[in-house]
C-alpha positions in Angstrom: 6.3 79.3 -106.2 5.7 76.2 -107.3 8.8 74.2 -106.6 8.1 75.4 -102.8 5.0 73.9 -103.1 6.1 70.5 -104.4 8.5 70.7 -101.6 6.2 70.7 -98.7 3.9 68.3 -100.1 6.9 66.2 -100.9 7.1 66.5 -96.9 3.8 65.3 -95.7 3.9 62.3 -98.3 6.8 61.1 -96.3 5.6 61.8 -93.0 2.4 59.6 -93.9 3.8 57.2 -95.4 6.0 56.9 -91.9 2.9 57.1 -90.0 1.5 54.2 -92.1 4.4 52.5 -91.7 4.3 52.3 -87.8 0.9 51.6 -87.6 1.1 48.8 -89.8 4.1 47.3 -88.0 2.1 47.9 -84.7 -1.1 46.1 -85.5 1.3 43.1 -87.1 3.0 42.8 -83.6 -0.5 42.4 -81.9 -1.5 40.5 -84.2 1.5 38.2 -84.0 2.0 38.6 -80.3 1.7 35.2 -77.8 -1.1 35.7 -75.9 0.6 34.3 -72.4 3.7 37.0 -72.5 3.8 38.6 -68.6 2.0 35.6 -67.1 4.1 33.2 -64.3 2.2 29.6 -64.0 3.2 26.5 -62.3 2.9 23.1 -63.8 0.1 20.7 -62.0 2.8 17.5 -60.8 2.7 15.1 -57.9 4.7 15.7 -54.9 4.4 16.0 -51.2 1.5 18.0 -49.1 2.7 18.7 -45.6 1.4 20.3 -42.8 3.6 21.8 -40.0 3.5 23.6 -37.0 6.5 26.2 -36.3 7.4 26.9 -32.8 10.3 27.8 -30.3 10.9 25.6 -27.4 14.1 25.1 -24.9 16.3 22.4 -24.2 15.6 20.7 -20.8 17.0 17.8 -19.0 14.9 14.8 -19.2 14.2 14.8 -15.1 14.9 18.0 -13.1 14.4 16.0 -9.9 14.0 17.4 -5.8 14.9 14.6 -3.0 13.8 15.4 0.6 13.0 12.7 3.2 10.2 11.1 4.0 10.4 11.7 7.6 11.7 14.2 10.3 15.2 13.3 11.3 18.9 14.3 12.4 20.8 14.1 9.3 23.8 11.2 10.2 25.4 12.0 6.5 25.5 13.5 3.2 27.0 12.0 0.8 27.2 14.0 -2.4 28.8 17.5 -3.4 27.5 19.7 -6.4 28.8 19.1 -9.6 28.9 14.8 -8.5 27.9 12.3 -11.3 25.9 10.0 -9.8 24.9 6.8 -10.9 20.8 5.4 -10.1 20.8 3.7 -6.8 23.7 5.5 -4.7 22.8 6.6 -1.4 22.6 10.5 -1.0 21.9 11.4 2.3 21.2 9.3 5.8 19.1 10.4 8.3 19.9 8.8 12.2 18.2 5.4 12.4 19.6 4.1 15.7 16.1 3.6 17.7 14.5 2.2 14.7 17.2 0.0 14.0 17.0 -1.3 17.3 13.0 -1.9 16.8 14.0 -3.5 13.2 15.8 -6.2 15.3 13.3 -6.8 17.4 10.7 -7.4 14.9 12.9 -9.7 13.2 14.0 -12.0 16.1 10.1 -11.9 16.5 9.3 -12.7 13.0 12.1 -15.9 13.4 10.6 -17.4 16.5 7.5 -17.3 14.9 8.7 -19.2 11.5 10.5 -21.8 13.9 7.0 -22.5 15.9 5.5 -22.8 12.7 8.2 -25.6 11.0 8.0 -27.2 14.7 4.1 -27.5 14.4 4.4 -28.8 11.2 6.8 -31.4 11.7 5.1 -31.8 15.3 7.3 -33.0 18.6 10.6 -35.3 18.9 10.6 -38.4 20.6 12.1 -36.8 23.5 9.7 -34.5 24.0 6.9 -37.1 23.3 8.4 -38.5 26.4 8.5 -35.7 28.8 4.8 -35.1 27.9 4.2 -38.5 29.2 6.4 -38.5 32.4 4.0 -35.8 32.9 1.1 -37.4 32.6 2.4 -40.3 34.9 3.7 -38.2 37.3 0.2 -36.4 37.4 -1.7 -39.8 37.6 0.2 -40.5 40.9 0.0 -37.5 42.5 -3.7 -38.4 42.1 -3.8 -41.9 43.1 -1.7 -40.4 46.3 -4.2 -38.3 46.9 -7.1 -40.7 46.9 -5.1 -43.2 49.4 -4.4 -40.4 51.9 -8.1 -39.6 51.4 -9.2 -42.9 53.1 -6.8 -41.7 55.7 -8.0 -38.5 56.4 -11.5 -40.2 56.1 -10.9 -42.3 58.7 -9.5 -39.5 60.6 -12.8 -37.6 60.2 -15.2 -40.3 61.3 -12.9 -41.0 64.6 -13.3 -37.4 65.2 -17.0 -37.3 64.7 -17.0 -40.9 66.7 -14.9 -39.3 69.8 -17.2 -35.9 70.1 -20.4 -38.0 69.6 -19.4 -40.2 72.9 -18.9 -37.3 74.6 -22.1 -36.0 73.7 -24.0 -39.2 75.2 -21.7 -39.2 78.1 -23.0 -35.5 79.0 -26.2 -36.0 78.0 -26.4 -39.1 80.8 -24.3 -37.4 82.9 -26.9 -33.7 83.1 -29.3 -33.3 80.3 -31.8 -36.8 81.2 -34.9 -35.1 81.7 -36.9 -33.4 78.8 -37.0 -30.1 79.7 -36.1 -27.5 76.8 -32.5 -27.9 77.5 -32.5 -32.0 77.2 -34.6 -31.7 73.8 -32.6 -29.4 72.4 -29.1 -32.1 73.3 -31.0 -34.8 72.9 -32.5 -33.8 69.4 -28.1 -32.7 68.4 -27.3 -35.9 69.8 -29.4 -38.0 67.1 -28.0 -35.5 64.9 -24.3 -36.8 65.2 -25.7 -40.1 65.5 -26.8 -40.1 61.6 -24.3 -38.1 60.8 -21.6 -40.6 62.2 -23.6 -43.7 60.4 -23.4 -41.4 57.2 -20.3 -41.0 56.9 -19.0 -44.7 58.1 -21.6 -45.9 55.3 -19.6 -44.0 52.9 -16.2 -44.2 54.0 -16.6 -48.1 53.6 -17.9 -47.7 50.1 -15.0 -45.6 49.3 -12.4 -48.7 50.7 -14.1 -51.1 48.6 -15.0 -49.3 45.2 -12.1 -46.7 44.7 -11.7 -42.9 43.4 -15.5 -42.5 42.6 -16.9 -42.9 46.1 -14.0 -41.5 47.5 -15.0 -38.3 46.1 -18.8 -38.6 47.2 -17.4 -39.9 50.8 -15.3 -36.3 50.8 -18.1 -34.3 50.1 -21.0 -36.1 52.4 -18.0 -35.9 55.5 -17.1 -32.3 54.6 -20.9 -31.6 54.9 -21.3 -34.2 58.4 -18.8 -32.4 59.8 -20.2 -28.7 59.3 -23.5 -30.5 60.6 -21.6 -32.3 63.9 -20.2 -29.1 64.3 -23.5 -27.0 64.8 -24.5 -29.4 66.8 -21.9 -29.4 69.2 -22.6 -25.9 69.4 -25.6 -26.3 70.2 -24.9 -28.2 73.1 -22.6 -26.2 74.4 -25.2 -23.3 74.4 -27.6 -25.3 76.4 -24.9 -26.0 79.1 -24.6 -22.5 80.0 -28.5 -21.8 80.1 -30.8 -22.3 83.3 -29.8 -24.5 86.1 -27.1 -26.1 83.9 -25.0 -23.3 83.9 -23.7 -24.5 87.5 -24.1 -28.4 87.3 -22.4 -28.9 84.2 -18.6 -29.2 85.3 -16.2 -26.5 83.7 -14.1 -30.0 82.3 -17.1 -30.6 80.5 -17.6 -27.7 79.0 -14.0 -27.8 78.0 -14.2 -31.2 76.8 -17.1 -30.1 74.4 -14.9 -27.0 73.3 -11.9 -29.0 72.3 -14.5 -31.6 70.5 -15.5 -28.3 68.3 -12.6 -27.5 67.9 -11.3 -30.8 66.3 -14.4 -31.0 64.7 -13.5 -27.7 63.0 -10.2 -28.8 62.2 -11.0 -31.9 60.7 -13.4 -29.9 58.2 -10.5 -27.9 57.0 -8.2 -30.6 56.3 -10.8 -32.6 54.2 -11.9 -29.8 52.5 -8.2 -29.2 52.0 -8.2 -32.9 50.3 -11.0 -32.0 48.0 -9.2 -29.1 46.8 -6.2 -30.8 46.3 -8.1 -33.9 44.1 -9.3 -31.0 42.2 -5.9 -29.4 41.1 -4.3 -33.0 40.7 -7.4 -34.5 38.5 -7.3 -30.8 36.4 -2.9 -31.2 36.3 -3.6 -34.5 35.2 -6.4 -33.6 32.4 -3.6 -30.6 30.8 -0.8 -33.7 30.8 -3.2 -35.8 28.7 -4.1 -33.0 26.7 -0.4 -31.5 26.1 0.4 -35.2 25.4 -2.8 -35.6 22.8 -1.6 -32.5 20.7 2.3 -33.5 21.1 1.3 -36.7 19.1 -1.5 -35.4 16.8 -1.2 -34.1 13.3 -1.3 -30.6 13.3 -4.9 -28.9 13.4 -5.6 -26.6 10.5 -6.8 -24.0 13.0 -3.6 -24.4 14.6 -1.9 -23.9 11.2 -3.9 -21.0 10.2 -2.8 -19.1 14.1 0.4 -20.0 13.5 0.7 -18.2 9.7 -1.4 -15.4 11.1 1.8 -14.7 13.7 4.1 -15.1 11.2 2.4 -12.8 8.7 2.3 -9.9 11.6 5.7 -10.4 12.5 6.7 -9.9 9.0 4.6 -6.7 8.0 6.2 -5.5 11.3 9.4 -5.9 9.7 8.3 -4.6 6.6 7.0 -1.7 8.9 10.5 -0.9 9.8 12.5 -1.7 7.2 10.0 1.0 5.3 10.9 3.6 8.0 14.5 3.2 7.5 14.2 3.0 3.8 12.2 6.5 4.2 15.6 7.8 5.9 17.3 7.5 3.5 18.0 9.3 0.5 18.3 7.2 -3.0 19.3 8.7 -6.3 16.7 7.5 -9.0 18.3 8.5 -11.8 22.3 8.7 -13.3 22.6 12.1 -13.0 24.8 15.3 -11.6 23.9 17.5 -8.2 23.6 20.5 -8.6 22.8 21.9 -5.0 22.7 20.1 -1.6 20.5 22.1 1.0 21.9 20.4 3.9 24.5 19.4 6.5 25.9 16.7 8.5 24.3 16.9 11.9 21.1 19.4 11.3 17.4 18.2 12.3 15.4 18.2 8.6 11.7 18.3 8.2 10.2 15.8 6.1 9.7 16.8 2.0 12.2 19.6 2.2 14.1 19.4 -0.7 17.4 18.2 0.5 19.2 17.5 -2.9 18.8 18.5 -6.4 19.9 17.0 -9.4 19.5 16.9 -13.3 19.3 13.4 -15.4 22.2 13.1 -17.6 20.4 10.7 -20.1 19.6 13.0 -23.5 18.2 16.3 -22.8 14.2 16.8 -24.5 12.7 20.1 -25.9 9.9 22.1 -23.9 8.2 23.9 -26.1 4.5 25.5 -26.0 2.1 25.1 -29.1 -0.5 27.3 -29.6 -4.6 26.0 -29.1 -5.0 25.8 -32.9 -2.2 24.0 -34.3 -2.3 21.4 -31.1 -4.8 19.5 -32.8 -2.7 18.7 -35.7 0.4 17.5 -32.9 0.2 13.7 -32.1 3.2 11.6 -30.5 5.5 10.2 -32.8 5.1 13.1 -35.4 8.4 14.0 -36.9 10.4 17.1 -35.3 13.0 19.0 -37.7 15.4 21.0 -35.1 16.9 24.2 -35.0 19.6 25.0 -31.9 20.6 29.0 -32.6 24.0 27.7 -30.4 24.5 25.3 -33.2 23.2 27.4 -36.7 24.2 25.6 -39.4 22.9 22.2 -38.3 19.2 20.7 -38.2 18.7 17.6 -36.4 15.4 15.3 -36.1 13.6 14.4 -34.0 9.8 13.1 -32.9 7.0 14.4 -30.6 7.4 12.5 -27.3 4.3 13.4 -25.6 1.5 16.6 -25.3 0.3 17.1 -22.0 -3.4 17.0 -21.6 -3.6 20.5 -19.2 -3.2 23.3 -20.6 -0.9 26.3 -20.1 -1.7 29.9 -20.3 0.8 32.7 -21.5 -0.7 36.2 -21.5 -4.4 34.9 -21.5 -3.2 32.8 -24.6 -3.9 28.7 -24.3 -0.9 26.7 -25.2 0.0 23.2 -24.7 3.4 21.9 -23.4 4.7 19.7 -26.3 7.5 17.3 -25.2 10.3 16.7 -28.3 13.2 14.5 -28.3 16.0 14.3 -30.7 18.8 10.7 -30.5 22.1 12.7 -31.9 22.4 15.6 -30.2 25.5 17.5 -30.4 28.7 17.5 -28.3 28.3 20.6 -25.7 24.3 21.2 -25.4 23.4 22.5 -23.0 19.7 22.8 -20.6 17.9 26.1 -21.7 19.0 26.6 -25.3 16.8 28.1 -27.7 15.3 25.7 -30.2 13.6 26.4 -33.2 11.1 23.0 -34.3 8.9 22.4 -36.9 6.6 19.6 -36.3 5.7 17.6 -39.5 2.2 17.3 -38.1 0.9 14.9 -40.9 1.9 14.7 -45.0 0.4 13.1 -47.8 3.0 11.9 -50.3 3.3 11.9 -54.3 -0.2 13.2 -54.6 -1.3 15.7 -57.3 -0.5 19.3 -55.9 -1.2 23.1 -56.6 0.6 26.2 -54.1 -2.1 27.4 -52.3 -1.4 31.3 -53.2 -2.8 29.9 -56.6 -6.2 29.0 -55.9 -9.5 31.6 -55.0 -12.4 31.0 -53.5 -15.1 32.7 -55.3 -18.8 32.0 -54.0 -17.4 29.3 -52.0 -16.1 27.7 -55.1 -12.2 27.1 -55.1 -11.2 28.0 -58.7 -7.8 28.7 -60.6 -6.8 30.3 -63.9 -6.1 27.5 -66.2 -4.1 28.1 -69.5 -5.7 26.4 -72.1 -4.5 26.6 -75.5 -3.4 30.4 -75.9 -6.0 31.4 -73.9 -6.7 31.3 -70.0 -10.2 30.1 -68.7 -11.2 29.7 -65.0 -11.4 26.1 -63.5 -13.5 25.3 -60.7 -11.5 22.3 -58.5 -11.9 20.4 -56.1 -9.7 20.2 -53.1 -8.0 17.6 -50.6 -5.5 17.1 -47.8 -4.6 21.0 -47.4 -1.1 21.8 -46.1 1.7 24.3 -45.2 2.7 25.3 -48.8 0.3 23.2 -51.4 -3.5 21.7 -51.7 -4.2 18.5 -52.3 -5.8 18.6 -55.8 -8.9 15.6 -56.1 -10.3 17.0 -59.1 -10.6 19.5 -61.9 -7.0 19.5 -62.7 -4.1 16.9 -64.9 -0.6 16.1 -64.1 0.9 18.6 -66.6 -1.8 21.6 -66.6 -0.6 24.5 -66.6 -1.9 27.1 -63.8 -1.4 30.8 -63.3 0.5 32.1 -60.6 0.2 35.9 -61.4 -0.7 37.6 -64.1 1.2 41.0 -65.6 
């Protein structure tokens, strides 16, 4: 019995000393055990902060370009098929310019006459045409001076006539109307009449012999109005020789006699007032001569100059008018490019700004692609592109922002902004309307002092991290900068070096 019981106590002394065993190599291992074990951290260190904006776009020609006319026409020819390469400047398609053509011609035989008036009024008139001015003038001065010595004869020719009736007058009067009844008076009183009259005009057809042009034009008026005067007299008379008793004792060869008188009194008045007219048109042909030769030889008047530009600069916008309208029919290519479609034919009647042809630029295609409201703001031109085609997957390319348009785009009630991208090397076979995948360096700080962003909290508006510090980790408040993509910008509250955790176990 008791060898059993030394035994089992043998047992138990074994088993403690086991348990004491364990526990002691237990609380050695936490006491030697490194604090840190099942922690990740990052080391503080300078490097790059970026901030980028992901999108997909599509490849696009640079110009996807509609022609059409700029007027309504028949089309005379086309001058493209689809698939052409075309170079800037070819001529696509004609319209039928025949009648404007014919006006273009027009305008420019006008615009030419008017530059040759102008270089003639500059340089003013030759010699020979100097000379013709004044033959003119000469010839005009004697068709006057002509003119004034027939006057005297036609002068002449009116006093004789005013002379002849007058002595018929006195013969009559003698010869019937010598008592003063009503009827004498009245021949009597027409006889003195004539009388002055026929003094008048002697007076001044005598100081028209002796003192030239200047009376002769007073002596054609003062006859012209003697002889209307003579005239009513005569008629007079011949009134009273029908009237009482001397209807039947004037003899019917009288009464004749004083007719014919009237008559040559009459005619007499028409030829010198045909003389006064014809002084008139001489003196006035004579005045243009003068004048015609006054400009021939005078330096050209700045009004004149100024008339003269003022035709030419009308007859030149109405060449400019034309050669517009047959510009306008007429389709030019402005861009190197291929067609791809023409939308008519040879011979049809087009509206103006249908499209007629359509072609695609063949300088380097661009990427189209749509960037959301919020990142927009980061996006300027210039901003470096990094390119992904998915026809061309293991190749990136780079490129820059070209340009953001300033209206905005909606997709699905969602604001976006067309973003313009393009990219120098592009690869052999792109195409327009591949899928591109860019990522828009939007702006970077370089070899600054960074920390991941996944590391850093935000507790009570304070941005803090867990710092290791020895063999122990203590919370760090910092203070942040440029934020990007991947990593803060740290400005304080952190070294080069530090150590930070990432996660803890």
């Amino acid at each position: 019995m008791k060898i059993g019981k030394y035994k089992i106590g043998r047992v138990w002394t074994i088993v403690i000393v086991i348990i004491l065993l364990l526990l002691a190599y237990i609380l050695i291992g936490q006491i030697l055990k490194n604090p840190l074990e099942g922690y990740t951290t990052e080391k503080v260190s300078a490097g790059d902060v970026v901030q980028e904006v992901t999108e997909t776009g599509s490849v696009r020609a640079t110009k996807d370009i509609n022609l059409s006319f700029k007027s309504i026409g028949r089309v005379a020819s086309i001058n493209a098929v689809v698939g052409d390469m075309v170079k800037k400047g070819d001529t696509l398609a004609v319209l039928d310019s025949s009648g404007t053509s014919a006006q273009m011609q027009s305008a420019v035989a006008q615009l030419n006459t008017a530059k040759t008036q102008y270089e003639k009024l500059l340089k003013g008139s030759t010699p020979e045409e100097i000379q013709t001015y004044k033959n003119s003038v000469s010839s005009a001065e004697n068709n006057l001076q002509s003119t004034y010595k027939n006057a005297l004869n036609v002068l002449d020719d009116s006093y004789t006539k005013i002379y002849n009736a007058y002595n018929v007058v006195t013969s009559l009067q003698d010869a019937y109307f010598y008592t003063m009844d009503p009827q004498g008076i009245k021949v009597s009183q027409a006889a003195t009449d004539m009388e002055s009259n026929m003094k008048s005009v002697k007076n001044y057809l005598d100081a028209a012999k002796s003192d030239g042009s200047g009376d002769v034009d007073t002596a054609i008026s003062k006859t012209i109005l003697s002889l209307n005067s003579v005239y009513d007299d005569l008629r007079i008379i011949r009134d009273q020789c029908d009237q009482g008793i001397y209807y039947t004792t004037v003899a019917a060869a009288d009464k004749a006699s004083l007719d014919g008188q009237k008559t040559y009194i009459n005619s007499s008045a028409t030829s010198i007032t045909t003389l006064q007219q014809n002084i008139s048109s001489y003196r006035i042909a004579l005045q243009s001569a003068k004048d015609t030769l006054a400009v021939a030889t005078a330096e050209p008047r700045q009004e004149d100059i100024e008339i003269y530009k003022s035709q030419i600069d009308q007859a030149q916008a109405n060449v400019n008018l034309y050669q517009s309208q047959i510009g306008d029919n007429s389709i030019i290519s402005p861009i190197d490019g291929r067609i791809t479609a023409v939308n008519a034919k040879r011979g049809e009647v087009v509206s103006y700004s249908a499209p007629i042809i359509q072609m695609l630029s063949s300088e380097p295609f661009q990427i189209k692609v749509n960037i959301y409201e919020q990142d927009i703001v980061n996006v300027d031109p210039g901003d470096v592109v990094k390119i992904n085609l998915v026809a061309f997957p293991d190749q990136t390319f780079e490129g820059k922002v070209l340009s953001v348009d300033p209206a905005e785009k909606i997709v699905d009630n969602v604001v976006y902004y067309e973003t313009t991208i393009e990219f120098p090397n592009q690869p052999v076979g792109i195409r327009s309307g591949m899928t591109a995948d860019v990522t828009v360096e939007a702006a970077k700080k370089q070899n600054v002092m960074r920390i991941s962003r996944g590391i850093v909290e935000e507790i009570d508006g304070k941005k803090m991290v867990d710092v290791v510090v020895g063999k122990k980790i203590e919370k760090r408040e910092i203070e942040t900068g440029f934020e990007g993509n991947d990593y803060y910008e740290v400005i304080s509250g952190l070294s080069e070096g530090d150590q930070v955790v990432v996660s803890a176990p």
